[in-house]
C-alpha positions as CSV (number, residue, x, y, z in Angstrom):
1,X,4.4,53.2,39.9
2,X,2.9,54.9,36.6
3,X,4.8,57.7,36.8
4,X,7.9,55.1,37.7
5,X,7.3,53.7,34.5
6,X,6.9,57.3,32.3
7,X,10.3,58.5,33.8
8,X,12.0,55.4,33.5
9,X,11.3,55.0,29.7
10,X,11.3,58.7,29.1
11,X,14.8,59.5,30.6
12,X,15.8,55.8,29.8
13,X,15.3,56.5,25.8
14,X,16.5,60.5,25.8
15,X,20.1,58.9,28.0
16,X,20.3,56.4,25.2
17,X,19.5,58.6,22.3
18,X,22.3,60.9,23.6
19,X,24.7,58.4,24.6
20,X,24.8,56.8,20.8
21,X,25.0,60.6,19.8
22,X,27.5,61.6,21.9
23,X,29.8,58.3,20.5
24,X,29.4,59.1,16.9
25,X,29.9,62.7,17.0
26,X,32.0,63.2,19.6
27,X,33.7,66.5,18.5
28,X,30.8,68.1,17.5
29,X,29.9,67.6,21.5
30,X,32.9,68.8,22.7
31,X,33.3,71.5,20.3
32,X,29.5,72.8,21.7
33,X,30.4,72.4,25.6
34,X,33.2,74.4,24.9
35,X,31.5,77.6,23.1
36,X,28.9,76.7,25.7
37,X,31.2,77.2,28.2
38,X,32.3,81.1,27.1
39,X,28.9,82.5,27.6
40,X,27.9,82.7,31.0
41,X,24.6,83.8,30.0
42,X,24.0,80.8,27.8
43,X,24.7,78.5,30.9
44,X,22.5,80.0,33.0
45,X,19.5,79.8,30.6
46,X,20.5,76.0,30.2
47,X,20.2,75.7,33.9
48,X,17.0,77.4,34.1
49,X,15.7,74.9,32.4
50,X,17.9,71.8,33.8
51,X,16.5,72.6,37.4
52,X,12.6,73.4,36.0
53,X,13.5,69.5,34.8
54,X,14.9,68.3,38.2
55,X,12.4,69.9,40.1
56,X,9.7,68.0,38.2
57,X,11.4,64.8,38.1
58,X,11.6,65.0,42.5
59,X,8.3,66.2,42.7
60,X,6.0,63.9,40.5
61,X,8.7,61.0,41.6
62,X,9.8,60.9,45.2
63,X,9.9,57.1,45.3
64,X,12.5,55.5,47.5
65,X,12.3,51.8,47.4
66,X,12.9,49.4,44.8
67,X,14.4,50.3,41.2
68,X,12.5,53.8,41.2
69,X,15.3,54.8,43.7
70,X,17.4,55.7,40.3
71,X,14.8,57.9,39.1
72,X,14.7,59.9,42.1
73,X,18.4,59.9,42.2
74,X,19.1,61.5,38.5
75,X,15.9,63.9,39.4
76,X,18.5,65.1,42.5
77,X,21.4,65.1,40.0
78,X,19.5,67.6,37.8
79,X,18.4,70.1,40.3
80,X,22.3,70.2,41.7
81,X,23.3,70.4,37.6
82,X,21.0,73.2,37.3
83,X,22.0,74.8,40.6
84,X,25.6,74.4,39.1
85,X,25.0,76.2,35.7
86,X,22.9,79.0,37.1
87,X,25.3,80.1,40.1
88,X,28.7,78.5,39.5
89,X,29.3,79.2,36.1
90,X,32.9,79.1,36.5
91,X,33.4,76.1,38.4
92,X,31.4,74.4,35.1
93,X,33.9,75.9,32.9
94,X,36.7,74.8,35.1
95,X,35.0,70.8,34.5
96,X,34.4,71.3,31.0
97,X,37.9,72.2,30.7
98,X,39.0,69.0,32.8
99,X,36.3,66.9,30.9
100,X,37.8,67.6,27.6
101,X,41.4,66.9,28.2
102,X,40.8,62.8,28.9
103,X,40.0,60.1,26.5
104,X,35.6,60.9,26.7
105,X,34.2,58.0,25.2
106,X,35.0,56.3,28.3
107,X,32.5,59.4,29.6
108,X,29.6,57.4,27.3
109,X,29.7,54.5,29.4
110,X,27.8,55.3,32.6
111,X,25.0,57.0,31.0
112,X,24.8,54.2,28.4
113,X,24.6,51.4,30.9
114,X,21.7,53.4,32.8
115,X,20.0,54.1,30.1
116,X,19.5,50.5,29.4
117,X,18.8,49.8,32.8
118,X,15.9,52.7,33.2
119,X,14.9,51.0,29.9
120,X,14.8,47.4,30.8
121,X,12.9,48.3,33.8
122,X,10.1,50.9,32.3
123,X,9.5,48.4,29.1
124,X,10.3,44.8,30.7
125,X,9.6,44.4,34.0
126,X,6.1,44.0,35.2
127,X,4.4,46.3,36.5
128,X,2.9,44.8,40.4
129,X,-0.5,46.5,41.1
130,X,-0.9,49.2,43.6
């Protein structure tokens, strides 16, 4: 449960930090995936480091009941992200490309509302003893 708690208020405030970032500079994000996006090499680095993250998310946290499920979940997510930018490089530019032509501050949403749900249950709810 301790390590519920560190992941759940550690990827809970960095998803919330981002999401607010993401909605007031928009652009600026957009304008970054895409130059992203042109160097393969850059992409792979970033997954290097997306699936080292993963990989420690699922192995310190392979909790399957109650609301530490999510944690587990987006520790999955990041490994496949990470597989994605490392070996499919072009099937991320092909997203990117997709991502960028609808309206994306409905993208903010998702992460927003999981953000405050990781951080409603790593700062509110009380902890049960093990």
């Amino acid at each position: 449960m301790i390590y519920s708690i560190f992941w759940a208020r550690l990827l809970g405030l960095y998803t919330f930090i981002m999401s607010i970032g993401l909605f007031f500079h928009l652009k600026k994000y957009q304008t970054l995936m895409t130059e992203m996006s042109q160097n393969v090499m850059v992409m792979m680095v970033f997954g290097m480091f997306t699936l080292f993250l993963g990989l420690t998310i699922v192995i310190s946290h392979r909790t399957i009941r109650g609301w530490p499920i999510i944690i587990t979940f987006i520790g999955y997510m990041i490994i496949i992200k990470g597989i994605m930018l490392m070996f499919f490089p072009q099937w991320v530019q092909k997203v990117i490309s997709i991502w960028q032509t609808f309206d994306n501050y409905i993208a903010i949403i998702p992460p927003l509302v999981v953000s405050i749900i990781l951080l409603v249950c790593g700062f509110v709810v009380k902890r049960r003893p093990i």
